[in-house]
C-alpha positions as CSV (number, residue, x, y, z in Angstrom):
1,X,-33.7,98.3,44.4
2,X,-34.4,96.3,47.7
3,X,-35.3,92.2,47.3
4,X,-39.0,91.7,45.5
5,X,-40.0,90.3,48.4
6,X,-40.0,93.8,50.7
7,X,-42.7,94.7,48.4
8,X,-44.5,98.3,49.1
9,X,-48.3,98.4,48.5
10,X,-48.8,100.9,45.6
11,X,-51.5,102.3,43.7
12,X,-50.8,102.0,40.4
13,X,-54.6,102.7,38.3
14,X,-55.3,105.6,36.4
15,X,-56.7,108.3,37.7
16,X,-60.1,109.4,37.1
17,X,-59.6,113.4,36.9
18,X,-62.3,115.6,38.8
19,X,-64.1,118.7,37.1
20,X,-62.4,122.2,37.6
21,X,-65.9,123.5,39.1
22,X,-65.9,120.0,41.9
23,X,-62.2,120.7,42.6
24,X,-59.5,123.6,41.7
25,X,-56.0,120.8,42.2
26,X,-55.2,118.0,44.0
27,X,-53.9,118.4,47.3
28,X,-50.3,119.4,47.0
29,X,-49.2,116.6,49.4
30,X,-50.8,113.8,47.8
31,X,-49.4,111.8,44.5
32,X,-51.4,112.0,41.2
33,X,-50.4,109.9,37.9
34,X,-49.3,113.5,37.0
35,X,-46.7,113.7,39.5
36,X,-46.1,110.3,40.6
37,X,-43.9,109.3,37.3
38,X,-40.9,111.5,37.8
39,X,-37.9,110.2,39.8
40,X,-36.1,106.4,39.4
41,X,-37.3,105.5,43.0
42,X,-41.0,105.9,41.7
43,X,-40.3,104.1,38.8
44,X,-38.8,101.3,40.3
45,X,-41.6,101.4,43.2
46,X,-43.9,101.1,40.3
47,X,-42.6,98.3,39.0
48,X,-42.2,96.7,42.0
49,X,-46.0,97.3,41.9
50,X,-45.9,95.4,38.6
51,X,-44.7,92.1,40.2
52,X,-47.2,91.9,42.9
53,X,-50.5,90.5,40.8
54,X,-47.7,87.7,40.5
55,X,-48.7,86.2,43.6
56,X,-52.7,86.7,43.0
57,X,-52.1,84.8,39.8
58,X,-50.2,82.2,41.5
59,X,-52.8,81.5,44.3
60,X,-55.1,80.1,41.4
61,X,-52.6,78.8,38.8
62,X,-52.6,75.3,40.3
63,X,-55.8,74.5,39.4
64,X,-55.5,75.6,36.2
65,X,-52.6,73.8,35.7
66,X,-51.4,70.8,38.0
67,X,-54.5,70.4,39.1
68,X,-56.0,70.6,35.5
69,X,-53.7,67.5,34.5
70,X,-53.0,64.0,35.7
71,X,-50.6,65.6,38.0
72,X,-52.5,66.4,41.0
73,X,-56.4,65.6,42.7
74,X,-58.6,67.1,45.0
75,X,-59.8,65.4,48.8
76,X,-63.3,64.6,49.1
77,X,-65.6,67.2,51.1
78,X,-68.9,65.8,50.8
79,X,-70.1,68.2,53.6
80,X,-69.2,71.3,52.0
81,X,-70.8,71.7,48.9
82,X,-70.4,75.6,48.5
83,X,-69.4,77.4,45.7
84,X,-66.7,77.9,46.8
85,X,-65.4,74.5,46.7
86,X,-67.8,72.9,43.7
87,X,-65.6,75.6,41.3
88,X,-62.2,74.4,42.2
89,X,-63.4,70.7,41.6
90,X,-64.5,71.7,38.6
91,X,-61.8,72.8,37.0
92,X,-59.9,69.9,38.1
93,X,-62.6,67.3,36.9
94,X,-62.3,69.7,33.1
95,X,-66.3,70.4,34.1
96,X,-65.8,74.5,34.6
97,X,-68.1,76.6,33.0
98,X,-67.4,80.6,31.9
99,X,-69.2,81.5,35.3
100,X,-66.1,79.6,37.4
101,X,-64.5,82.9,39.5
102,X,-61.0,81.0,39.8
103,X,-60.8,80.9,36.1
104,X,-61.8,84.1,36.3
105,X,-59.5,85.1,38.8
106,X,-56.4,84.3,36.7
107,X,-57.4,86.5,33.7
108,X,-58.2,89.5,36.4
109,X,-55.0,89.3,37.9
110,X,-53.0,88.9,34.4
111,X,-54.6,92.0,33.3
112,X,-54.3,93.8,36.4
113,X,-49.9,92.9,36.1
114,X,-50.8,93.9,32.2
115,X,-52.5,97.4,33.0
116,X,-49.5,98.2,36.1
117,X,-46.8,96.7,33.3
118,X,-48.6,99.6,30.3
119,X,-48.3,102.3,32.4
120,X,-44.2,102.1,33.3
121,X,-43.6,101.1,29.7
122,X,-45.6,104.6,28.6
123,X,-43.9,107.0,31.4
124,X,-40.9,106.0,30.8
125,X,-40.9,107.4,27.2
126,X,-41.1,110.6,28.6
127,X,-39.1,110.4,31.7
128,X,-35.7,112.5,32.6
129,X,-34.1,109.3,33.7
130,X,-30.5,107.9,32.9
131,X,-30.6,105.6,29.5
132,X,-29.0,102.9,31.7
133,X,-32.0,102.9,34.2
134,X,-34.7,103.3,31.9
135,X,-33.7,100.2,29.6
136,X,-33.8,98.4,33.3
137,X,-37.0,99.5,34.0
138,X,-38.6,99.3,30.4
139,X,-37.2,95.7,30.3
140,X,-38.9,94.1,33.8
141,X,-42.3,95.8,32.9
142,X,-41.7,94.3,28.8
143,X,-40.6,90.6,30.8
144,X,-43.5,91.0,33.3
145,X,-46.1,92.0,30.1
146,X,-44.9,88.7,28.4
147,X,-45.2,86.4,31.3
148,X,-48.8,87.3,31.7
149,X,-49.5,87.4,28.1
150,X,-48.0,83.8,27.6
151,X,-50.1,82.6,30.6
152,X,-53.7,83.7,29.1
153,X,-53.0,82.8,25.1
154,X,-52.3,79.7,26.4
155,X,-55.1,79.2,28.8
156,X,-57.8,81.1,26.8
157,X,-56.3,81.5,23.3
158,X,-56.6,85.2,21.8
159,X,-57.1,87.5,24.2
160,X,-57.7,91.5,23.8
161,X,-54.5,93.0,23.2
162,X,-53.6,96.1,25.4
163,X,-50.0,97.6,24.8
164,X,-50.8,100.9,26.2
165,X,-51.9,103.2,29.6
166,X,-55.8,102.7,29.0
167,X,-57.0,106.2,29.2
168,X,-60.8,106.1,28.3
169,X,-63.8,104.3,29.0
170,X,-63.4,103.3,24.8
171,X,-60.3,102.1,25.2
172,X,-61.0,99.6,27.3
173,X,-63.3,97.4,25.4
174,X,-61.3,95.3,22.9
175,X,-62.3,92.6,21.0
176,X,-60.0,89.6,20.9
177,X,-56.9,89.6,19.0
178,X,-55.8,86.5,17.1
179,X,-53.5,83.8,18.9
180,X,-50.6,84.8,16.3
181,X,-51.0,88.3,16.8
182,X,-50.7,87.8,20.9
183,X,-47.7,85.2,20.3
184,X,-46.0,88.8,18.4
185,X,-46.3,90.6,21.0
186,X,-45.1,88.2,23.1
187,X,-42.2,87.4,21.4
188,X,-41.5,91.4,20.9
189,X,-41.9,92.2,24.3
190,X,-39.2,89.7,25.0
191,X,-37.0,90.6,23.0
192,X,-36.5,93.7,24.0
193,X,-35.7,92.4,27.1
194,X,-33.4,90.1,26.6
195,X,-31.7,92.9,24.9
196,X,-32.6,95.5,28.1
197,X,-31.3,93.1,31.1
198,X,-28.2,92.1,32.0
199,X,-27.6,88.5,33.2
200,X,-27.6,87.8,37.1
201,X,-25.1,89.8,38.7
202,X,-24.1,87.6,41.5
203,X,-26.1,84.8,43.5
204,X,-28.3,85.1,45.3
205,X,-30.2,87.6,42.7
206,X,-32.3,90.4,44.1
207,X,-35.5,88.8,42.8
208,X,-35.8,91.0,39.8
209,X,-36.2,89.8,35.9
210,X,-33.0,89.6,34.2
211,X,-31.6,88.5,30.8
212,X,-32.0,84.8,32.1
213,X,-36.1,85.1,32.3
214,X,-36.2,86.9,29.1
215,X,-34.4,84.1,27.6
216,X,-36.1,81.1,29.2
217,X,-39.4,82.8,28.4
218,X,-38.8,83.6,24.9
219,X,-37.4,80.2,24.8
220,X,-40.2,78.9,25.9
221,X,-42.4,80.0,23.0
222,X,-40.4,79.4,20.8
223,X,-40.8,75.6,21.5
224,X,-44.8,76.1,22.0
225,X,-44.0,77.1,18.4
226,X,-41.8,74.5,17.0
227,X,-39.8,76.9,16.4
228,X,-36.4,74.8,17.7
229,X,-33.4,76.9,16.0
230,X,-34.4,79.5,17.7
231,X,-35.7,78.1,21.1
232,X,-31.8,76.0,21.0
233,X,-29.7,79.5,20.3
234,X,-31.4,81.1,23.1
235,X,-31.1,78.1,25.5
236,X,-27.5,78.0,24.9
237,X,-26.7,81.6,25.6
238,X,-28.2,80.8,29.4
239,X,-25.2,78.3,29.8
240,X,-22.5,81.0,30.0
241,X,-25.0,83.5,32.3
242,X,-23.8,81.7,35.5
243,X,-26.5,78.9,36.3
244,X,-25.9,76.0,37.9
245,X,-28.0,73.4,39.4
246,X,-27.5,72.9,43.0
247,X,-26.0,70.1,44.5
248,X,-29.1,68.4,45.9
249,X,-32.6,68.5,44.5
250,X,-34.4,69.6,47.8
251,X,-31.9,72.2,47.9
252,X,-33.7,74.5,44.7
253,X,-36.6,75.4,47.6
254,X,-35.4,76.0,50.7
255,X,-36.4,79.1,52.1
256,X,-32.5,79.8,52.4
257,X,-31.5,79.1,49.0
258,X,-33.6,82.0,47.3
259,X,-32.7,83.5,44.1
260,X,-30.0,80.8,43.9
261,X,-27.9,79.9,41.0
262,X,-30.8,77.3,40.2
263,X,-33.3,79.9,40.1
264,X,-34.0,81.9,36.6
265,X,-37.3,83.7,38.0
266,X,-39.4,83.0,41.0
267,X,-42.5,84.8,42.9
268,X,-41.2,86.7,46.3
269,X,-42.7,86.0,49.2
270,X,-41.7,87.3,52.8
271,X,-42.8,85.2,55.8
272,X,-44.3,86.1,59.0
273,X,-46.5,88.9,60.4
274,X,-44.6,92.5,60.5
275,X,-45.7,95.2,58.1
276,X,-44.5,94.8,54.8
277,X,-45.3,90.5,54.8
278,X,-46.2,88.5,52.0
279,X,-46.4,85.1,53.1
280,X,-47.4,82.0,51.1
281,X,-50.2,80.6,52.0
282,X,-50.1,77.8,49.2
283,X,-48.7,75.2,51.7
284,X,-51.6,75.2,53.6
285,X,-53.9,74.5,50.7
286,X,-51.7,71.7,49.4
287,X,-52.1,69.5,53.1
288,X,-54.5,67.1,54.2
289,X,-57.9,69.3,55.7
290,X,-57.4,68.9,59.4
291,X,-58.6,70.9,62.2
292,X,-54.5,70.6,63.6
293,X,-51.6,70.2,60.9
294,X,-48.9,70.9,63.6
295,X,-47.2,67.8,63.1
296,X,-46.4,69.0,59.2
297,X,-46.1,72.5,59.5
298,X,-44.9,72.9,62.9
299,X,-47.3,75.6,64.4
300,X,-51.1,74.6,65.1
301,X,-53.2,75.5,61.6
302,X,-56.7,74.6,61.0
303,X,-56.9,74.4,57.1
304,X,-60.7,72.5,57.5
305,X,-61.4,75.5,55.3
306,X,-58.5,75.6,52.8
307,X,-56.6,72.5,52.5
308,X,-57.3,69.6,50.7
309,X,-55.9,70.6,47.2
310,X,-53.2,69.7,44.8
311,X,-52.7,66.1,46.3
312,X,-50.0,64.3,44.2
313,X,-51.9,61.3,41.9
314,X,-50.7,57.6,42.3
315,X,-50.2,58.6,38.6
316,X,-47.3,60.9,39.2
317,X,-46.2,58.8,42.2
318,X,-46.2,55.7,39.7
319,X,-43.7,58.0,37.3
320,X,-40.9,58.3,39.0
321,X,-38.2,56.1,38.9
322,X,-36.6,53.6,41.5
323,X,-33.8,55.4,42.7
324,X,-34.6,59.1,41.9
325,X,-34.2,61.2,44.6
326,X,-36.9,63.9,43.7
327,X,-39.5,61.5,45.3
328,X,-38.4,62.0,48.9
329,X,-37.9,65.7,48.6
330,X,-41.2,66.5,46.4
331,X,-43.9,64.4,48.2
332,X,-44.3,63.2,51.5
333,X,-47.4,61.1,53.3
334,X,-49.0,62.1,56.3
335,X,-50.5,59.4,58.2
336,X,-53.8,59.0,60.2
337,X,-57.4,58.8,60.2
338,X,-60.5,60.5,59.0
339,X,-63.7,61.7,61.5
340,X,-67.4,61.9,60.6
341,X,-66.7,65.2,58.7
342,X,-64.1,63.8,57.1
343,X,-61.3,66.3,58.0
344,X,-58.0,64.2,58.7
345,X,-56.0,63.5,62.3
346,X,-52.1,63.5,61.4
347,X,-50.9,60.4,63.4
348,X,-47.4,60.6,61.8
349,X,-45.4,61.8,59.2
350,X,-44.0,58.9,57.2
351,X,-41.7,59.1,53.6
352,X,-43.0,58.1,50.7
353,X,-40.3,55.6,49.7
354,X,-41.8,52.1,49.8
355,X,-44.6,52.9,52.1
356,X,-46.9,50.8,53.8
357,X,-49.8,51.9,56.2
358,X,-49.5,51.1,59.7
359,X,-52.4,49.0,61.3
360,X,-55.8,51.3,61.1
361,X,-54.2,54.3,59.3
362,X,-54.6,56.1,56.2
363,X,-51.6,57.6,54.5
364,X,-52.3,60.2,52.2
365,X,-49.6,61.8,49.8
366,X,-49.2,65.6,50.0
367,X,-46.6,68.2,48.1
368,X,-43.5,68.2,50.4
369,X,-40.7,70.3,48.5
370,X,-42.4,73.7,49.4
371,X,-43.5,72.9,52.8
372,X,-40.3,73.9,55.3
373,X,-41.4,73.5,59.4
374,X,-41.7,75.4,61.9
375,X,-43.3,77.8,59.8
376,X,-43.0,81.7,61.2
377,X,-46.5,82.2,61.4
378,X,-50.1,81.1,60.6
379,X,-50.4,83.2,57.6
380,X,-47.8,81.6,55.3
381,X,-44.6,80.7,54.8
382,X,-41.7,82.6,53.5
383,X,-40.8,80.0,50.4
384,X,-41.0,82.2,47.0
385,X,-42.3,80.2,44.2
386,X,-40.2,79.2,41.2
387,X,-42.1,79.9,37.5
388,X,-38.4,78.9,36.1
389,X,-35.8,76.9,37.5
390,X,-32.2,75.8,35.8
391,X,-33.0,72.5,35.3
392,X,-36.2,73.6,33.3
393,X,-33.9,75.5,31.0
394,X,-31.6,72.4,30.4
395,X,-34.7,70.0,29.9
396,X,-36.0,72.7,27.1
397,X,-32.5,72.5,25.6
398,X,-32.6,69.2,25.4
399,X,-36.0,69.0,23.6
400,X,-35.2,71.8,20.8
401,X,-31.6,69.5,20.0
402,X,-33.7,66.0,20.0
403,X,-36.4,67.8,17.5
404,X,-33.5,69.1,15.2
405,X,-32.2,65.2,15.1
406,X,-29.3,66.4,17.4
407,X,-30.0,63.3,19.0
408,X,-26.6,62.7,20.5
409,X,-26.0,66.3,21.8
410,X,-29.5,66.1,23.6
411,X,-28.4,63.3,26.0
412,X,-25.9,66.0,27.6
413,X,-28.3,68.2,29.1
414,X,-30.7,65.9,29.9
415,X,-28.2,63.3,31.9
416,X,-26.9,66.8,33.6
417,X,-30.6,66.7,35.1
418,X,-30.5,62.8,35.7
419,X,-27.5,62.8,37.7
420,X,-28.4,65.1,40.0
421,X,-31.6,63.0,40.8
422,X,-29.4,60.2,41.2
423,X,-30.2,58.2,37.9
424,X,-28.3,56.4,35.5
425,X,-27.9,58.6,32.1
426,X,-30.0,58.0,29.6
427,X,-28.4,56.8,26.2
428,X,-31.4,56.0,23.5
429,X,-30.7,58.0,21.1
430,X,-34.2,56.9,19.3
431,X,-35.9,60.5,18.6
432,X,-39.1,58.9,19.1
433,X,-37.6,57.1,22.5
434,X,-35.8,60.5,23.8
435,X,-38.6,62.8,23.1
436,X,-40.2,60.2,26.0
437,X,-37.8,60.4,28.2
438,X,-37.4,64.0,27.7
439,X,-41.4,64.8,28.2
440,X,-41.2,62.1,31.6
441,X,-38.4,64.0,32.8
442,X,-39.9,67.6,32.7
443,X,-42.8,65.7,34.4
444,X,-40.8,64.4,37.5
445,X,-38.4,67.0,37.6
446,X,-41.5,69.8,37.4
447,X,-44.1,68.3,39.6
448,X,-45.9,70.9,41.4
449,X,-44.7,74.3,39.6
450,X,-47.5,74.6,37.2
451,X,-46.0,73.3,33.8
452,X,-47.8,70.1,33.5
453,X,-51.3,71.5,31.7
454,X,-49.3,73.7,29.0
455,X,-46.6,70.7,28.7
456,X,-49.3,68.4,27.4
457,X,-51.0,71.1,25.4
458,X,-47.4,72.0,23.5
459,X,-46.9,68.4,23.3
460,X,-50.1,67.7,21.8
461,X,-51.0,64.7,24.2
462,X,-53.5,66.7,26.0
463,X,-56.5,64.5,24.9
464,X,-54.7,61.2,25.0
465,X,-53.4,61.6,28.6
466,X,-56.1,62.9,30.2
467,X,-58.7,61.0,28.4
468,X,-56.9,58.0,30.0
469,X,-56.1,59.1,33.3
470,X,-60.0,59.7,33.6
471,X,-60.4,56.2,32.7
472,X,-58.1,55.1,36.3
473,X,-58.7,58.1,38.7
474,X,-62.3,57.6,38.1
475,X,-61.8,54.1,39.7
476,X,-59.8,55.2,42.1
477,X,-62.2,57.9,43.4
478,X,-66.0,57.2,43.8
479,X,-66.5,60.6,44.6
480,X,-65.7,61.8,40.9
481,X,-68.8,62.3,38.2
482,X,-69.1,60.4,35.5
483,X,-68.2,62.8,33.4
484,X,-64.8,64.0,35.4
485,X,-61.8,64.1,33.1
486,X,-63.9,63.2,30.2
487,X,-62.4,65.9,27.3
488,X,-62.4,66.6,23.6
489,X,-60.7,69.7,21.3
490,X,-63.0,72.6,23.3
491,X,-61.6,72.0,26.4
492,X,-58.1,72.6,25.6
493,X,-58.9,76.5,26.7
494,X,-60.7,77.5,29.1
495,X,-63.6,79.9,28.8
496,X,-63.5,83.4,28.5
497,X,-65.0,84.3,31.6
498,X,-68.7,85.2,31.8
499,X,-68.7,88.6,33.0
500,X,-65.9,89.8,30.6
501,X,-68.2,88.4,27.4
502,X,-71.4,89.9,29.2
503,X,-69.3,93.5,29.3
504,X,-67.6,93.7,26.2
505,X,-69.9,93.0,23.4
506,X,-66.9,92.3,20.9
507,X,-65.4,89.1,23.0
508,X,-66.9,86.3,21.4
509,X,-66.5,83.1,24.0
510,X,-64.5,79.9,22.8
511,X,-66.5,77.5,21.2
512,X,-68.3,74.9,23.2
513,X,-69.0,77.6,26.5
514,X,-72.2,79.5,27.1
């Protein structure tokens, strides 16, 4: 199968079958659902199909994540007071209602990777295929259903549970399942395959789901659950698959260290502008707005329209350590001045490490470790996205050992991940003391790749955290509402969005939405 990245634009929806008396067959040269599911090659394009929503998902996650935390803010536009831009804030400021389209957006495109994921796993029953190839095949679509099912029980709660091809207008209207009952389906769908995939071949990996994602997700639950025993076994087993971490921090995004031994599952892009792209645009949205961000990216952007996002917080910045290395490569400042409509002039690009403004000029922080000039074109960049990453696995490994009073052997994993920063090890062996450091370390370490919100939700210091982060930031910026960052227990999800409850009389929204 070629690299994720080279992905083919496929049509993977049922099809709606015609009347005998409109037309006799379908054109002899055209596919159908009943001739498209025959040979490996449409399989596999099929589930190459089945990773694309991926990105869709991706393009709104940091709002409902990063930016939904004390991680991240937005830039002021008081001149553009669309929709547009009033829905993004909103999510931010934990004001979103069940009309917001981004929060809609993400359960769309879930259940679009859901639907692509139901219909593989249901051909492939009946396919002539080799064992071998089908337990391949079964097992990306069974990772790729779990991903998307841990990202919306997790944002929304219980969600309606579909685990087959939808073939009828009947079977499309589900009420919600129960969070347990989602969690089992989760954890089954993992299972399988962990038990389908084989570990990474060789580095660089092709991009594809392998034992390593199945674990790490699985993991992953597991801890949401408490369940450590079993989140530590699992962890473990990823220690003889052949990750590493890379030597240098930075190192885990360049564009030329893809699918690296660091990397357990990332999003494939493909930069530039010849058929067949799929370049990031996320870069863009995470700069200063400026009619000109050539002295960042490299090539001449105007991102007036879609920058401005995901700026880091004097929070984070305030977080990280003296001496840790992951605060040069994750955030840099660009440097300038603001017009009457308030876009930004980049004067300079300056590092973050003890800066001070020059005379007149602003300096505003922005996400460095994904941005990688010259860029290849104006539509993106070719940096894939990582969901899960090495160190992220070692940081979980340390958690589920600290929570079992393993105390001792928690301080291994976690000083793995401090060395490479370029910190001292940590040697508290206090539970209470290392579950800190342990919960400031996946912050530092994680910045920007959309674990904060569902870190402080598993945690349970949601309420605390951003409760008091509202309390600074709302200092800090003018521009904010009084009642920005202001949260109780109802906004831990989000709301089921409006136009699913309005459809589908048997979803009932989450309490404290209209």
């Amino acid at each position: 199968m070629k690299k994720l990245y080279t992905v083919m634009v496929l049509l993977c929806a049922v099809t709606i079958s015609c009347s005998k008396d409109f037309i006799e067959r379908s054109p002899e040269d055209a596919y159908t659902d009943d001739v498209f599911y025959k040979t490996e090659q449409q399989f596999r394009s099929a589930v190459v199909a089945a990773y694309a929503p991926l990105r869709d998902v991706l393009v709104n996650d940091y709002f409902t994540s990063e930016m939904h935390s004390d991680n991240t803010i937005y830039q002021a536009i008081p001149g553009n007071r669309g929709t547009s831009i009033v829905e993004r804030e909103n999510i931010s400021d934990f004001t979103n209602t069940s009309t917001n389209a981004y929060v809609a957006a993400t359960w769309q495109h879930s259940y679009t990777g859901i639907s692509r994921c139901n219909i593989i796993i249901e051909r492939l029953k009946g396919a002539d295929l080799n064992n071998e190839v089908k337990a391949n095949l079964d097992g990306q679509a069974k990772f790729l259903r779990a991903l998307n099912y841990f990202k919306l029980v997790r944002l929304y709660g219980g969600v309606p549970l579909f685990i087959k091809e939808v073939t009828t207008a009947d079977e499309a209207f589900k009420a919600r399942a129960t969070e347990a009952e989602v969690y089992a389906q989760i954890i089954a769908d993992a299972q399988d395959a962990i038990a389908e995939l084989a570990p990474p071949a060789k580095f660089p990996q092709t991009g594809e789901a392998t034992k390593g994602s199945a674990t790490i997700l699985l993991a992953e639950v597991y801890a949401t659950q408490k369940k450590w025993a079993d989140a530590e076994k699992l962890l473990n087993s990823m220690l003889t698959m052949g990750y590493d971490l890379n030597a240098n921090y930075a190192d885990a995004f360049m564009p030329a260290n893809k699918n690296s031994k660091e990397s357990v599952f990332e999003i494939q892009f493909l930069g530039g502008t010849l058929t067949g792209a799929t370049p990031n645009v996320l870069s863009f949205h995470f700069l200063p707005r400026s009619k000109d961000t050539k002295l960042l990216t490299g090539i001449s952007i105007d991102n007036t329209g879609t920058g401005g996002w995901n700026t880091p917080s004097n929070d984070l910045i305030s977080d990280f350590e003296a001496g840790d290395n992951r605060l040069e490569a994750s955030i840099g400042i660009a440097e300038g001045t603001y017009d009457a409509s308030n876009y930004f002039k980049y004067s300079a690009a300056k590092s973050i490490i003890n800066y001070v403004p020059a005379t007149g000029k602003i300096g505003v922080p922005y996400i460095k470790k994904y941005l990688h000039a010259p860029l290849e074109s104006p539509t993106g960049s070719g940096d894939d996205f990582p969901i899960y990453r090495f160190s992220d696995a070692l940081l979980l490994l340390a958690e589920a050992l600290n929570e079992q009073g393993k105390s001792s052997d928690a301080l291994t994993p976690l000083n793995r991940v401090r060395r490479r920063a370029g910190l001292a090890d940590f040697t508290n062996t206090d539970p209470a003391q290392l579950r800190a450091a342990i919960f400031h370390e996946r912050r530092v370490e994680l910045a920007f790749e959309n674990h904060r919100w569902t870190d402080l939700l598993r945690s349970g210091k949601a309420l605390s955290v951003i409760n008091a982060f509202g309390v600074k930031i709302r200092e800090q910026l003018p521009y904010l509402s009084s009642d920005a960052y202001v949260i109780d227990q109802h906004h831990l999800l989000f709301p089921i969005p409006q136009n699913e409850v309005g459809l589908n009389p048997k979803i009932i929204q989450n309490p404290g939405y209209f």
